[in-house]
C-alpha positions, 0 to 999 in steps of 0.5 A: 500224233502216232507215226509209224516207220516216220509216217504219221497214223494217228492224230488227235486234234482238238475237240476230241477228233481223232484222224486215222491216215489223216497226217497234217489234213483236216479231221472231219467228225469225231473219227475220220479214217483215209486210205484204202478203209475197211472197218473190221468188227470181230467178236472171238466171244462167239457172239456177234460184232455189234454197231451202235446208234446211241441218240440223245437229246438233252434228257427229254426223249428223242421227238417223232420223225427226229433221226437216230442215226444214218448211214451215209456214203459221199461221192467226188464230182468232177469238180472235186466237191463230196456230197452225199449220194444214198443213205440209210436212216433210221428215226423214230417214228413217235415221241420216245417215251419209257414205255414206246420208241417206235422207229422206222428204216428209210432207204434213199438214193439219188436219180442220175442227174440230180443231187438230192436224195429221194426216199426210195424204200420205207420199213414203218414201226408196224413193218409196213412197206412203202416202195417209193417215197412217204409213207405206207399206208397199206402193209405193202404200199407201192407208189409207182408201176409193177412189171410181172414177168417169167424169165425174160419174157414180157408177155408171158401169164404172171400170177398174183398167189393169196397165201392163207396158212403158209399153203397155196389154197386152190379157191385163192388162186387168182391168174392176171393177163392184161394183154395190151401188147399185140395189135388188137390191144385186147385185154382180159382180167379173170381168175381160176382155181388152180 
């Protein structure tokens, strides 16, 4: 190991690992860092800091739906135990190929009172989004319920705009009000032209 002012720093160990702030404990993966860690990334050429993923695996081609890489954070329960709480995964979304590595981002994170990750968000190879678990089968899928507000207000008229040229065309203006609120439970879909 390095030691600095008579404390160790750095310690390599076998298997190339390498612990940083690690003195005497346990080096879990190839790099561990303990302490107060913050992992700076600086470039002076003027260019950006860069993080790589680099899978292999065994010169026949990452498979579809297998993971490229992950971001993962671990969390101490009251017991002392770590598990992983929310990730980021990336993985390729079919058999990679020269000429085709189509991949897709998922977010996760687990529900209070459980311990298992649950898919929350999905960026497919095509950029479609699925909000909720699986997969998108629409460029904006959303497996659950949508509140529309202004402010803070409920019951106020939300809009739903069909863009068409990156302008607001008036025949594409289409006004939701489902009003289920008040006593009568009344409720109307209509549309106009703004």
């Amino acid at each position: 190991g390095i030691a600095v002012n008579g404390a160790e720093v750095l310690r390599a160990v076998d298997s190339a690992k390498v612990g940083i702030g690690k003195a005497g404990e346990v080096v879990e993966g190839t790099l561990h860092v303990k302490g107060s860690s913050t992992l700076v990334l600086e470039d002076e050429a003027l260019s950006s800091p860069t993080f790589f993923f680099k899978r292999h695996n065994g010169g026949s081609g990452v498979l579809d739906t297998e993971l490229i890489g992950q971001f993962f954070t671990y969390t101490e329960a009251s017991d002392g135990s770590f598990a992983p709480s929310e990730f980021m995964s990336v993985e390729a979304s079919e058999n990679h190929t020269p000429t085709g590595i189509g991949s897709r981002i998922r977010f996760s994170t687990v529900e209070n009172g459980a311990t298992a990750a649950t898919d929350r968000l999905t960026i497919d190879h095509d950029g479609d989004i699925k909000i909720g678990s699986g997969e998108p089968q629409a460029t904006f899928d959303i497996g659950g319920a949508i509140l529309m507000s202004n402010a803070d207000d409920i019951s106020t008229i939300s809009d739903i705009l069909f863009m068409g040229d990156g302008a607001i065309a008036a025949a594409n203006h289409l006004n939701l009000n489902i009003d289920g609120l008040n006593d009568a439970g009344d409720g109307w879909l209509g549309s106009y032209n703004k």
